[in-house]
C-alpha positions in Angstrom: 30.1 41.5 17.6 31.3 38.1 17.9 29.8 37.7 21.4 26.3 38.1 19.8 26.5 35.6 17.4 25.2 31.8 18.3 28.7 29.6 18.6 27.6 27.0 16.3 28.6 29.5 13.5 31.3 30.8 15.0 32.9 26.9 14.9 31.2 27.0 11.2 33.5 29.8 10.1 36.8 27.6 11.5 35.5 24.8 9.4 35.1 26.6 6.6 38.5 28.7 7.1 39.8 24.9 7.6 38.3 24.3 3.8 39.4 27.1 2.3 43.0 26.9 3.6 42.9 23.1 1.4 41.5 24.4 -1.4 44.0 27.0 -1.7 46.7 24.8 -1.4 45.6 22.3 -3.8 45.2 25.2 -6.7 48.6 26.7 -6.0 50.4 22.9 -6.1 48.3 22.6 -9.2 49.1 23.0 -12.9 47.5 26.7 -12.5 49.6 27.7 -9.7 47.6 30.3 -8.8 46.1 31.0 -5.6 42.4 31.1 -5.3 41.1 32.1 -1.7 42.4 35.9 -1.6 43.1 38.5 -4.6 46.4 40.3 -3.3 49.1 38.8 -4.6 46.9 37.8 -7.6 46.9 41.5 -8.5 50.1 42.4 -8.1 50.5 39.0 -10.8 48.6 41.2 -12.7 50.1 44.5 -12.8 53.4 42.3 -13.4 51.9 40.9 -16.6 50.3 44.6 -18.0 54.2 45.4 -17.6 55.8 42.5 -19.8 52.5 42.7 -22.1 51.9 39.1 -21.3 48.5 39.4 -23.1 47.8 35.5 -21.9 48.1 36.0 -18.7 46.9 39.2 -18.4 43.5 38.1 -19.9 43.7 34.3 -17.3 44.8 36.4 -14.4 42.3 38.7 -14.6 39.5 36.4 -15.9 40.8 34.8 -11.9 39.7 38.2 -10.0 36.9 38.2 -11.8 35.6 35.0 -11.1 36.3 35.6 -7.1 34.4 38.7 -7.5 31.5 36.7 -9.2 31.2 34.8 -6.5 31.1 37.5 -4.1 28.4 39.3 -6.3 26.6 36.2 -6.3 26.9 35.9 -2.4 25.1 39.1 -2.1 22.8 38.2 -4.4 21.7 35.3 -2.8 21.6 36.3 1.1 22.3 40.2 1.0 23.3 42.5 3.9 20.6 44.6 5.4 20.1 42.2 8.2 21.9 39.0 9.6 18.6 36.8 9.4 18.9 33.1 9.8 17.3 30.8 6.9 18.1 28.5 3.9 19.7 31.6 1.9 22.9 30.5 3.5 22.5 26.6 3.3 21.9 27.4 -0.4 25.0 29.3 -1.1 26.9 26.4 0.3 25.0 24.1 -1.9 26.2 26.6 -4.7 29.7 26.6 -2.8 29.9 22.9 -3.4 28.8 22.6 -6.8 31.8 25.0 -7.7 34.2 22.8 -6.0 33.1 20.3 -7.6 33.1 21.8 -11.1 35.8 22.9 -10.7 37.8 19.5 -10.0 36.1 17.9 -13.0 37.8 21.0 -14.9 41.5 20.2 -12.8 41.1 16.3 -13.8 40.4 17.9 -17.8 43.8 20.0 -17.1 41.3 22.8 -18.3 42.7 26.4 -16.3 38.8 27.0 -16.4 38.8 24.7 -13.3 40.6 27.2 -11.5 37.8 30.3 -12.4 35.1 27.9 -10.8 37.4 27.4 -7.3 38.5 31.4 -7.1 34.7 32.0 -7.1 33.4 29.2 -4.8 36.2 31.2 -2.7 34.8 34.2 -3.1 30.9 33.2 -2.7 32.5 31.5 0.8 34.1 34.5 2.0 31.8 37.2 1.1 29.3 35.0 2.9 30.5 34.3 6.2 31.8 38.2 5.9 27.8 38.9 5.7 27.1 36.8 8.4 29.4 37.8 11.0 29.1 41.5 10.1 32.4 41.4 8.2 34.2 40.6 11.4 35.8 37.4 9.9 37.2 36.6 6.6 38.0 32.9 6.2 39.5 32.6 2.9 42.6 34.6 3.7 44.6 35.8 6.8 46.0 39.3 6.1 43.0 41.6 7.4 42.6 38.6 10.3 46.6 38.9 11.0 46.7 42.9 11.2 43.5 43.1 13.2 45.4 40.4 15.6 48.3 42.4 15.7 46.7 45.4 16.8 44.7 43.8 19.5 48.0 42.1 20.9 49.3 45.8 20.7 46.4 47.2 22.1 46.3 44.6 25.2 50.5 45.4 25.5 49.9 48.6 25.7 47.3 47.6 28.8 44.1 48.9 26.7 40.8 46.7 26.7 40.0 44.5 23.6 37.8 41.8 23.4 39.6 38.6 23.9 36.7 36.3 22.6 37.8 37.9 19.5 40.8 37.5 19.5 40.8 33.8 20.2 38.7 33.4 17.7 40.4 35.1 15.1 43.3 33.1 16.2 41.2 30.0 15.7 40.5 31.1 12.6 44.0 31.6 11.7 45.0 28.1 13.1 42.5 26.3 11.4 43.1 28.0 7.7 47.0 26.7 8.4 45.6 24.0 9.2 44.2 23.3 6.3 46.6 24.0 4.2 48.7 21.6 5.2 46.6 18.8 5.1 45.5 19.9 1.6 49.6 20.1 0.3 49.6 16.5 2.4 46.8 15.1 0.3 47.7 16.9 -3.2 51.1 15.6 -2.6 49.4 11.8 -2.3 46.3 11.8 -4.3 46.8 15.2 -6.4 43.1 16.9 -6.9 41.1 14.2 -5.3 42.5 16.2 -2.2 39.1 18.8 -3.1 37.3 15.9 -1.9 37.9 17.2 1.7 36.5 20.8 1.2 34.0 19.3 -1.1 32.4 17.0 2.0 33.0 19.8 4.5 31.1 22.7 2.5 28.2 20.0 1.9 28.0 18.8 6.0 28.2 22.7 6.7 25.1 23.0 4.4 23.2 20.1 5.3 23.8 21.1 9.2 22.7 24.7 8.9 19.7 23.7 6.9 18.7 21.2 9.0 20.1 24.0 12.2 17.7 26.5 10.5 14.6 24.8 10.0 14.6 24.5 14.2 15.3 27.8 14.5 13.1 31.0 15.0 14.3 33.4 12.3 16.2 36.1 14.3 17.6 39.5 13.4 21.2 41.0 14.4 20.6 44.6 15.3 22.5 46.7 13.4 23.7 48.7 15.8 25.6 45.3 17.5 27.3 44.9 14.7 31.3 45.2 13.5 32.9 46.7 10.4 36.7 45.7 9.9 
C-alpha cells in the first residue's frame, strides 16, 4: 500500500514520472518520432506496419518494444521482486538509468535511430523499477493504467464507497508531474533540441546519488507481502 511506503520515495516516483514525461516528449519531437515511455500505441504502429509489409519499420518498431522490454528484464534482474528491501540495487539501476540517457543522446546528436533503442529501455528499466518498489501500485512512465485506476476511484468515492484518498492524490501527483514534464521537455526541445535530455539526465543521477546516500543511513527493511498492492 502506498501508506506503507516511506514518503521520500513516494516524492521519488513524481520526480521520476516528471523525467520520464521529458524524455518522452523529446523522442516523439525527435527525428524518430516515436514514443519511448509506454508500448501501446507503439504496438498498434506495429500491427499497422505487418499490414502494409513495411519490413523497415516493422523490424525498428519492434527492435523499440524490445528494447523497453530489455530494460525491464534488466530491472528485474538487477533488484527482483520477492521482497521490497531497501539497498544500492536501486541506486544502481538509476546509475544504469542514466548511462542510457545518456547513450542514447550521443546516438540522437549522431541522428543514429539506435539512440532511440537506448531511451525506450532506460524507460522501461525506470518503470519496471519503481513498479517493483511500490508493489506495482505506480507506473511513472505512462498514464493509462494510472488514469483508469483514477477513474474508478473517483467512481467508486461518487458512488459513496471507501477508497483510499492518499492514493489517489498521489496518483494524481503522479499524473501532474508526468504532464508536467512533458511540457517542459517539448519547451526545451523546441529551444535547445536534444540537449533538453539534460534535464532527465541530472534528475535520474540526483535520484541515484540521494537514495544511495538515503540507503547507506538506513536499516534494510522488508515490505510484507501481505501489505502489498497488485494493479
Amino acid at each position: 500500500m502506498i501508506t506503507k511506503l516511506p514518503r521520500w520515495i513516494l516524492w521519488g516516483g513524481a520526480v521520476l514520472a516528471f523525467s520520464a514525461g521529458c524524455v518522452n516528449t523529446a523522442a516523439l519531437m525527435g527525428f524518430a518520432n516515436l514514443s519511448v515511455s509506454h508500448v501501446t500505441g507503439n504496438v498498434s504502429l506495429f500491427a499497422a506496419a505487418i499490414a502494409y509489409l513495411d519490413t523497415r519499420s516493422i523490424l525498428y518498431i519492434g527492435a523499440l518494444l524490445l528494447s523497453f522490454l530489455a530494460g525491464a528484464i534488466l530491472s528485474g534482474f538487477i533488484i527482483g521482486q520477492v521482497s521490497l528491501k531497501l539497498g544500492s540495487r536501486y541506486g544502481r539501476a538509476l546509475y544504469i538509468e542514466a548511462a542510457l540517457l545518456l547513450i542514447s543522446y550521443w546516438l540522437y546528436q549522431q541522428h543514429d535511430y539506435l539512440g532511440q533503442l537506448a531511451a525506450a529501455m532506460a524507460c522501461g528499466l525506470q518503470n519496471a523499477m519503481v513498479a517493483t518498489y511500490s508493489g506495482a501500485v505506480i507506473r511513472t512512465t505512462h498514464l493509462t493504467g494510472l488514469t483508469s485506476d483514477m477513474g474508478a476511484a473517483i467512481g467508486n468515492w461518487l458512488a459513496g464507497r471507501p477508497i483510499s484518498k492518499p492514493t489517489l492524490g498521489f496518483q494524481a501527483i503522479i499524473w501532474y508531474c508526468f504532464c508536467g514534464g512533458s511540457t517542459v521537455g517539448a519547451f526545451l526541445f523546441a529551444k535547445v533540441g536534444y540537449e533538453a535530455l539534460f534535464v532527465p539526465i541530472a534528475i535520474v543521477l540526483t535520484a541515484a546519488f540521494l537514495y544511495n546516500h538515503a540507503s547507506d543511513h538506513l536499516p534494510e527493511k522488508r515490505v510484507p507481502k501481505h501489505e502489498r498492492h497488485s494493479s
